[in-house]
Every structure is written in structure tokens, then in C-alpha cells.
PyMOL CGO cylinders between C-alpha atoms (Angstrom):
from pymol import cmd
from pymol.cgo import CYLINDER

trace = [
    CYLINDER, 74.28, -96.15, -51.02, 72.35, -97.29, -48.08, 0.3, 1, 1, 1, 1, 1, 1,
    CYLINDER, 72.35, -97.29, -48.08, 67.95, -96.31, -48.05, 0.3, 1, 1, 1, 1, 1, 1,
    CYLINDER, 67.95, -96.31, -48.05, 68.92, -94.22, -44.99, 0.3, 1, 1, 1, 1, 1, 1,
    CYLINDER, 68.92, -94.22, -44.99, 71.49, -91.98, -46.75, 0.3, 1, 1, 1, 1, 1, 1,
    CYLINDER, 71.49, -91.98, -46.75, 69.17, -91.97, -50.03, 0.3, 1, 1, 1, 1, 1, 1,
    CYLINDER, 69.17, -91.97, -50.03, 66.44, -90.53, -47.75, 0.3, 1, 1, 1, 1, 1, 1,
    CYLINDER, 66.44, -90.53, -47.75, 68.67, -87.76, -46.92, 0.3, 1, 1, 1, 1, 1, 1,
    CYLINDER, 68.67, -87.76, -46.92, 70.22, -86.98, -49.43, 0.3, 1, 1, 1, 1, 1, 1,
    CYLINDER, 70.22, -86.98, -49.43, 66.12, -86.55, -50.82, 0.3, 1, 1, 1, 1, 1, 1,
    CYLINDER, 66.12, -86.55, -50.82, 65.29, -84.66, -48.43, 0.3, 1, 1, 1, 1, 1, 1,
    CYLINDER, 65.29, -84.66, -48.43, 68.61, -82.14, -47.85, 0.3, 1, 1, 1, 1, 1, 1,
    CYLINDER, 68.61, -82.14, -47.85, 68.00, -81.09, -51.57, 0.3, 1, 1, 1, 1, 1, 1,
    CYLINDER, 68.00, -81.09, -51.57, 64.44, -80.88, -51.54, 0.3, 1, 1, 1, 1, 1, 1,
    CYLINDER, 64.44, -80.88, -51.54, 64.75, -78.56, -48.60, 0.3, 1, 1, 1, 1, 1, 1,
    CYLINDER, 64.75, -78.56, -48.60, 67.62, -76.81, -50.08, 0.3, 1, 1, 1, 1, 1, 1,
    CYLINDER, 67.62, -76.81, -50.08, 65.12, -75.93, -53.33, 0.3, 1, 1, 1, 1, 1, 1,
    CYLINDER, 65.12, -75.93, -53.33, 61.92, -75.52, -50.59, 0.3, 1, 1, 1, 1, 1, 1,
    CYLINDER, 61.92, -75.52, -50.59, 64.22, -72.98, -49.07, 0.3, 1, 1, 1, 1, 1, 1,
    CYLINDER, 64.22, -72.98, -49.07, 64.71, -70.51, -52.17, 0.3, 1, 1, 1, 1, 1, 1,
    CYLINDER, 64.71, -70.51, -52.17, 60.66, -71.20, -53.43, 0.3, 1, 1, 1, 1, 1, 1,
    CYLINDER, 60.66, -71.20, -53.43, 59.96, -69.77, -49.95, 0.3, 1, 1, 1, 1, 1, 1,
    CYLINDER, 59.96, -69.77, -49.95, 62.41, -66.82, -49.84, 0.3, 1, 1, 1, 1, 1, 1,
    CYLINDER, 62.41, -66.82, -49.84, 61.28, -65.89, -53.20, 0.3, 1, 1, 1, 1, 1, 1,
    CYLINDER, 61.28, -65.89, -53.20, 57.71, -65.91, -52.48, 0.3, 1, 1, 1, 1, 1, 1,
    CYLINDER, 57.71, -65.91, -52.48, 58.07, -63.72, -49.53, 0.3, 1, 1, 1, 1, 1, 1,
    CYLINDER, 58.07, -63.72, -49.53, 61.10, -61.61, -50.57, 0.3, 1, 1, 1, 1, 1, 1,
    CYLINDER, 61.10, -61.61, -50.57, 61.23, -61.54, -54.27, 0.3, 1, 1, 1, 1, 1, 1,
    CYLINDER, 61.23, -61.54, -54.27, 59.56, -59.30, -56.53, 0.3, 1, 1, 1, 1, 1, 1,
    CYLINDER, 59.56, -59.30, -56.53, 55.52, -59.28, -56.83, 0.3, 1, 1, 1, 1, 1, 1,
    CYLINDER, 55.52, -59.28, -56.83, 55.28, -61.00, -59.91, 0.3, 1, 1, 1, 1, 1, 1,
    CYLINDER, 55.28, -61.00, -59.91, 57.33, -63.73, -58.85, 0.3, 1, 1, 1, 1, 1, 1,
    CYLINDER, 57.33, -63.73, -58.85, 55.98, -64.70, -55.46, 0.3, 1, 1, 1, 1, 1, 1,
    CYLINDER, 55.98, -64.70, -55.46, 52.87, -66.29, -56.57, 0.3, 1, 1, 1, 1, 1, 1,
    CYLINDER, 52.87, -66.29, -56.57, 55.09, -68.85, -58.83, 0.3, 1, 1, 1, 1, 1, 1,
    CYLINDER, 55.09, -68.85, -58.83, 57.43, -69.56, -56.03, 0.3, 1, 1, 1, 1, 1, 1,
    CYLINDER, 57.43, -69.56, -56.03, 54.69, -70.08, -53.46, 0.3, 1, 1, 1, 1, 1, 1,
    CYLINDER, 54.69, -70.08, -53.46, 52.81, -72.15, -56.32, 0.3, 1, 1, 1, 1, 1, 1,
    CYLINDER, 52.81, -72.15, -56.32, 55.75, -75.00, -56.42, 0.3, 1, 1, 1, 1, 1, 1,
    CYLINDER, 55.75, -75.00, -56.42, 55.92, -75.89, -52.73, 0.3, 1, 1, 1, 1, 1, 1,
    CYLINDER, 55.92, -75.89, -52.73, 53.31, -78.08, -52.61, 0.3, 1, 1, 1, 1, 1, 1,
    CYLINDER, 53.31, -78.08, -52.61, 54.87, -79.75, -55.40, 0.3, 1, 1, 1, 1, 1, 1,
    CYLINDER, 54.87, -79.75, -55.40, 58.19, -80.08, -53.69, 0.3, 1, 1, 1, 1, 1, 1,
    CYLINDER, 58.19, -80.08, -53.69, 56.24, -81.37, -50.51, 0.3, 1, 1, 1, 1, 1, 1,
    CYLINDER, 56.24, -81.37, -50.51, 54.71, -83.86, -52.42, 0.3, 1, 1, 1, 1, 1, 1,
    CYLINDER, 54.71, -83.86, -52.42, 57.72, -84.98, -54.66, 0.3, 1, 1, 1, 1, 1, 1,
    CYLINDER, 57.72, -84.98, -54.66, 59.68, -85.57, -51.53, 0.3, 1, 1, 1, 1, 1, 1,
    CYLINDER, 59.68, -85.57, -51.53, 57.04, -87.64, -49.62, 0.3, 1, 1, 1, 1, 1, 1,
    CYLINDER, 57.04, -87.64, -49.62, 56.63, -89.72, -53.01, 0.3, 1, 1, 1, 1, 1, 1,
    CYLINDER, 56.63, -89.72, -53.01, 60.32, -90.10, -53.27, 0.3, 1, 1, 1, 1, 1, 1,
    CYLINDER, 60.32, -90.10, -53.27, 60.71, -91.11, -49.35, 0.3, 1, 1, 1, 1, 1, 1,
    CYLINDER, 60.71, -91.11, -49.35, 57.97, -93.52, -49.70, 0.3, 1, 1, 1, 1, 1, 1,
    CYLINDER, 57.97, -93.52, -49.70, 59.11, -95.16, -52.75, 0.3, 1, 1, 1, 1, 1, 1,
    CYLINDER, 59.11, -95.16, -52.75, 62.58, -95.46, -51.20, 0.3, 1, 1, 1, 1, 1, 1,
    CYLINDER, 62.58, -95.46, -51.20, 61.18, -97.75, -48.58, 0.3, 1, 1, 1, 1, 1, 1,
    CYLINDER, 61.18, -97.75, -48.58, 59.00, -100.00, -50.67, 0.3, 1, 1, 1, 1, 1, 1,
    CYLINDER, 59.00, -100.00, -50.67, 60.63, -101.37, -53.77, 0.3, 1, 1, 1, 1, 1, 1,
    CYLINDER, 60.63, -101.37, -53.77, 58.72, -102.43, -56.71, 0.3, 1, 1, 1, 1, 1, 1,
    CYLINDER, 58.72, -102.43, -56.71, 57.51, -106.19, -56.07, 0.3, 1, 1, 1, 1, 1, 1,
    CYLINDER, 57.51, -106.19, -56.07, 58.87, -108.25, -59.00, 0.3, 1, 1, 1, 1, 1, 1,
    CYLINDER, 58.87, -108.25, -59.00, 61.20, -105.29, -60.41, 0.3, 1, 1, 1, 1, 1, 1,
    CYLINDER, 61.20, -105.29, -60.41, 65.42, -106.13, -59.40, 0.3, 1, 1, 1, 1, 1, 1,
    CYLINDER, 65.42, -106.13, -59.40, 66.18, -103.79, -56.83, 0.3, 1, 1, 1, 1, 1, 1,
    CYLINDER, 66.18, -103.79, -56.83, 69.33, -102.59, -58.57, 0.3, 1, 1, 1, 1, 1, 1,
    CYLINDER, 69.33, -102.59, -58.57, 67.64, -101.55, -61.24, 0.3, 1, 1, 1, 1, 1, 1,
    CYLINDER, 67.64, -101.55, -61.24, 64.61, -100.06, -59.21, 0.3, 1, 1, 1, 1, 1, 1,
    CYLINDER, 64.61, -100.06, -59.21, 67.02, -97.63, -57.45, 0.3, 1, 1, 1, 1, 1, 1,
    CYLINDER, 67.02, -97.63, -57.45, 68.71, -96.83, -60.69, 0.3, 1, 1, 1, 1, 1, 1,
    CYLINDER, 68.71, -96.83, -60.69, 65.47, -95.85, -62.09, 0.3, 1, 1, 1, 1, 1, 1,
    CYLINDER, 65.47, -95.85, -62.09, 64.41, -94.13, -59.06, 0.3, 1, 1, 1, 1, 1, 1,
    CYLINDER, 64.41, -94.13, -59.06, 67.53, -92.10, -59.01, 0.3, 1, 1, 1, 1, 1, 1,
    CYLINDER, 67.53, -92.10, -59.01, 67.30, -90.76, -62.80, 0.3, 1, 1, 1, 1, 1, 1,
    CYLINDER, 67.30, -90.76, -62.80, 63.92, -89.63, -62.12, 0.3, 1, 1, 1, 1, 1, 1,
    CYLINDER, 63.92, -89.63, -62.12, 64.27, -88.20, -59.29, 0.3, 1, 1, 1, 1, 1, 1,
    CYLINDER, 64.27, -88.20, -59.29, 67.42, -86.00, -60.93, 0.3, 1, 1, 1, 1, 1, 1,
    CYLINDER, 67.42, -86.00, -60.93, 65.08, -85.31, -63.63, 0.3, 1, 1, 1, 1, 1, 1,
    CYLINDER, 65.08, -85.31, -63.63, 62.57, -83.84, -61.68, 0.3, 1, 1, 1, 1, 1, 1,
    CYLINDER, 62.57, -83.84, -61.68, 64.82, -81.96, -59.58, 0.3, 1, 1, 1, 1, 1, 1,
    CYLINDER, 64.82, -81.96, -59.58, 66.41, -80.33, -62.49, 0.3, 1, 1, 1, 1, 1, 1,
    CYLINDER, 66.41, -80.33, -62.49, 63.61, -79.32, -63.53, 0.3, 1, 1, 1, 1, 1, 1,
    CYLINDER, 63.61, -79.32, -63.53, 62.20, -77.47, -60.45, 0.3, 1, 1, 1, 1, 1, 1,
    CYLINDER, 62.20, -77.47, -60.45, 65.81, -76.06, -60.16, 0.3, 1, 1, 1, 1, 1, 1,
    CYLINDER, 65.81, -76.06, -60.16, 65.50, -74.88, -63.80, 0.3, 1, 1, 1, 1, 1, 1,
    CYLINDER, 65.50, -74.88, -63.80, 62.06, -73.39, -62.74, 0.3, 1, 1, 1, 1, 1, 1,
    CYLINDER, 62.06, -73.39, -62.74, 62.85, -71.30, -59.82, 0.3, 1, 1, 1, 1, 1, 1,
    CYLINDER, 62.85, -71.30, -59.82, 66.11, -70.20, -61.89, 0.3, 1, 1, 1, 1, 1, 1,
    CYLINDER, 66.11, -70.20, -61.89, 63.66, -68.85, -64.46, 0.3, 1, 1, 1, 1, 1, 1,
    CYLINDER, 63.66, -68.85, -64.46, 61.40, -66.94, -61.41, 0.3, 1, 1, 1, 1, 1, 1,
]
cmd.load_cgo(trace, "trace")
């Protein structure tokens, strides 16, 4: 996969999960709202660090192995917000 359709694919998800934190903090129920509006700026910040660190790899890391790395994390942490705003 090519940085250009990495970056995408990064940032189509991250929106897709930005979209739901924002619909539930404005539509969902009181109690929720502040949680959901509480993980944006995480979001926001996971996919600028994820962008960046698509364009620069590692200095002295193989970049094979960088990406691979880069890619389980970045599942990882994505999981987890999904799991989060599933539990909202």
C-alpha cells in the first residue's frame, strides 16, 4: 500500500469514528455527551500523529517493518476508541 492511500485510509476512519463522537455529543443522551465530546481531541490528535508518522519513517528502523508496526498500533488504538464510543 502506497503512503498516499495509508493517509486515507487514516483519515476516512478517523473521520468515520469523529463523526459518531460528534453526533453523540450533540444528539445522544445527557450523560453521554460530555464523553463523546471528551474523545475528539483525542481522535484529532491520533490522526495528525498517525499522518505525520506516515511521512517520516523511523531513521535506522527497515521500513517494512516500520509500517507493519505502525499499522498494528494504529488498529489497536482504533479499536479501542471504537470499543469506547460503543460503550457511550
Amino acid at each position: 500500500m502506497k503512503r498516499c492511500e495509508l493517509k486515507k485510509v487514516v483519515k476516512t476512519i478517523t473521520e468515520s469514528i469523529l463523526s459518531e463522537c460528534l453526533a453523540t455529543s450533540l444528539y445522544g443522551p445527557k450523560h453521554l455527551r460530555q464523553q463523546a465530546g471528551d474523545m475528539l481531541p483525542n481522535l484529532l490528535r491520533m490522526q495528525k500523529d498517525y499522518t505525520s508518522r506516515i511521512s517520516h519513517v523511523e531513521p535506522g528502523m527497515e521500513a517494512k517493518a516500520y509500517f507493519k508496526d505502525l499499522k498494528s498500533s494504529l488498529a489497536k488504538e482504533l479499536t479501542a476508541l471504537a470499543d469506547q464510543l460503543g460503550h457511550l
